[in-house]
N, C-alpha and C positions, 0 to 999 in steps of 0.2 A: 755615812754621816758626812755632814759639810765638815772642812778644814778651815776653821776661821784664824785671823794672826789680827793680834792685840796691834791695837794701834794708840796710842797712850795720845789724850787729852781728844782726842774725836767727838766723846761724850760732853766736855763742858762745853764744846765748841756749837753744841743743839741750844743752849741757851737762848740766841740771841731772838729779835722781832721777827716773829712768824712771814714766810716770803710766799709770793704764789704758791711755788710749789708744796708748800708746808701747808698751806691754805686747801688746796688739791688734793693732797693726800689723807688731810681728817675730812676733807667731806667723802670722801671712798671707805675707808673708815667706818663713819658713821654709816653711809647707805649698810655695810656690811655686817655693823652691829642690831641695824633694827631690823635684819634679815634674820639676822642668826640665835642674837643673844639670848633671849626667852625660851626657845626650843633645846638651846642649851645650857641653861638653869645655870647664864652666869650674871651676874651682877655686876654695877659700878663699885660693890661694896667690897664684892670678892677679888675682883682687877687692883682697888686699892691696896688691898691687903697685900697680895702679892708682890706688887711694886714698891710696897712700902710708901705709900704717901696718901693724901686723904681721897676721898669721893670727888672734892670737889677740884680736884687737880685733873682725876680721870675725863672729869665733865670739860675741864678745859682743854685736854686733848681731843676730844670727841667735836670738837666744836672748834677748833684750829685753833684756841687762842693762845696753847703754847703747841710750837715747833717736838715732835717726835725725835728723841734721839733713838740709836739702834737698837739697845736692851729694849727700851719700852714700846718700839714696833713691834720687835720679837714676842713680849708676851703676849701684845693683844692678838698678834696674829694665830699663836700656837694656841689662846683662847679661845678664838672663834673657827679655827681647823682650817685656816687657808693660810697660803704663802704671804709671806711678804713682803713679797714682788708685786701681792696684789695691789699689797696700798699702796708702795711706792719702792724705786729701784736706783735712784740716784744718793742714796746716800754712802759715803767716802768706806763706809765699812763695807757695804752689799759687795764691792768691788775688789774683797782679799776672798769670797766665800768660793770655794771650787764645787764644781755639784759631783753630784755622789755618780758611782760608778752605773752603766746600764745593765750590769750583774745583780746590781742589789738593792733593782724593785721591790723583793718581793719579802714579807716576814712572815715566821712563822709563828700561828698562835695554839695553842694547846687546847687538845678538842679532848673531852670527858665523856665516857659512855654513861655518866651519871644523867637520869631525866630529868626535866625540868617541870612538875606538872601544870600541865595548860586546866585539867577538872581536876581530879578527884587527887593531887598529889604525888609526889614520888619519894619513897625515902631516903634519905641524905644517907650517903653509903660512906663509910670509912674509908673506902680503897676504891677507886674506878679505874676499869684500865683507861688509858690515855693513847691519846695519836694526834699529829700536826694539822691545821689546815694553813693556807698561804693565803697573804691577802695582801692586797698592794699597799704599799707604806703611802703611796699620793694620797690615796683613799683613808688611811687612818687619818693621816696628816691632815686633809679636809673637816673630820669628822673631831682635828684637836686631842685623836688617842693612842699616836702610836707615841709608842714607849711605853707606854701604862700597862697596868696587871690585868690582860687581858683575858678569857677562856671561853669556852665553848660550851655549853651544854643542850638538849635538844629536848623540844618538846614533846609533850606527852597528852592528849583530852583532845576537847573540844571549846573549853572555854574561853580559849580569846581568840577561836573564829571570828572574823577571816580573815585577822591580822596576823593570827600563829595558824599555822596549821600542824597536825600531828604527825612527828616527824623531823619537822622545821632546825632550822640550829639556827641555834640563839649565842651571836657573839654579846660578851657583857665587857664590863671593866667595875671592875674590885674594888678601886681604888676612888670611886665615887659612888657613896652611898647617902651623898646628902640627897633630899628627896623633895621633888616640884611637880609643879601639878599637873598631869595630864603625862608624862611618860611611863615608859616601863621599866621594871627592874627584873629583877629575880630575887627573891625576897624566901625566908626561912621562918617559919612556925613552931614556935618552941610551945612546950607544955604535954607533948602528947608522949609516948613511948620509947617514940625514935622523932629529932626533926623532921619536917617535910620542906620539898622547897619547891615554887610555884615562880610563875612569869604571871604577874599580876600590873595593872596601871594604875599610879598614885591620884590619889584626890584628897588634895590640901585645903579641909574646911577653917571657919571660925573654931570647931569642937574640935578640931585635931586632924590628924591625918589618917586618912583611909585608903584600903586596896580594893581594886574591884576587877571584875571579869571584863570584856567586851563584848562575849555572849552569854548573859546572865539565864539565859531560858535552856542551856545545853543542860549536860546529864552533870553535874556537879553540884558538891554544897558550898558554892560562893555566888550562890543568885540575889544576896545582898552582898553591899560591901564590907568588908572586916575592917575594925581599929586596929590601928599598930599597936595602941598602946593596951592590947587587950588584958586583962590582970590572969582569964584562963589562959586565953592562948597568945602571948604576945609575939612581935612580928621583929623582924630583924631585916632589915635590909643588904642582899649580899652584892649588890651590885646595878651598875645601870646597862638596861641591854641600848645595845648602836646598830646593830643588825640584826636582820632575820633572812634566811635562806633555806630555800626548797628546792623538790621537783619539780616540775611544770608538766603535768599530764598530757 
């Protein structure tokens, strides 16, 4: 982890008439949020919230008209999963930050023998055993998730050929389960015996939110999409998946 040292009034000191380089650094910025920000179901709504200030203060950073202090590069940048060297490196704080060791690339995330069903489901098992996989923090860091309640679980079917394959492991994170249109989760079916839990892709209509396959024609019963808000079998969201990895034959 970086070592940062408090440097008392830095922050008020962002205040003042936006300067080229403040200029320079929200148009990099902005290129980086309309690259990223929809694929990662954040909003100006949500950056407000977090920052504590309105939408329309976000929109003013986004568009240079006010100056970035440190805190508020830091969240956009841990928002949209890249450094914040990307958007800019001359500010009085970047310059206490030490970088992290080249020992401690690497984190590890906890991998579940539980399945994930890609068709016909897998039962949500009380106890799995567990085991580590490693994954580059640069890479979470990009992707805005390292830190977060990560895990592993692996696919099972054929229904979201030939984006999963059977087999596959499915990194997710827990800790985001609000749900936008067109990604994938890992998502839990209540109402039947035991849970089941599926790697299913959101589709957020006017009528509500739906889960659907990728290959709706495979051997499974999700060749239509399901409501979440089903009254037999309703849907629970366990998380959002950030990767998928396999063999390569």
């Amino acid at each position: 982890m970086n070592a940062l040292i408090s440097v008392p009034h830095m922050e008020a000191s962002r205040k003042a008439k936006p300067t080229p380089a403040d200029i320079a650094a929200a148009a990099r910025l902005k290129a980086a949020w309309a690259e990223k920000a929809r694929s990662l179901g954040i909003t100006q709504e949500r950056l407000a919230h977090e920052l504590g200030i309105t939408q329309g203060a976000v929109s003013q950073y986004l568009n240079g008209k006010i100056p970035m202090n440190y805190r508020t590069l830091k969240v956009f940048a841990a928002s949209l999963g890249i450094e914040d060297t990307d958007i800019r490196n001359d500010l009085p704080e970047q310059q206490y930050s030490s970088p992290a060791p080249a020992d401690d690339a690497w984190d590890d995330i906890l991998g579940y023998s539980q399945a994930a069903g890609l068709g016909a489901g897998a039962e949500a098992a009380e106890y799995a055993e567990t085991h580590s996989l490693k994954f580059k923090k640069t890479s979470l860091r990009r992707r805005g998730i390292y830190g977060r309640d990560l895990a592993v679980y692996y696919g099972k079917g054929d229904s979201m050929e030939p984006t999963i394959k059977d087999g596959d492991a499915i990194l997710f994170d827990t800790s985001d389960t609000r749900v936008a249109d067109g990604l994938l989760y890992v998502i839990q079916v209540d109402g039947m015996a035991r849970p089941e839990y599926f790697v299913k892709r959101a589709m957020v209509l006017d009528t509500g939110v739906y889960f659907q396959s990728d290959n709706p024609h495979g051997d499974h019963q999700w060749r239509k999409p399901k409501p979440m808000a089903s009254k037999r079998h309703p849907i629970t969201v366990i998380g959002r998946v950030h990767w998928i990895g396999g063999w390569t034959d």
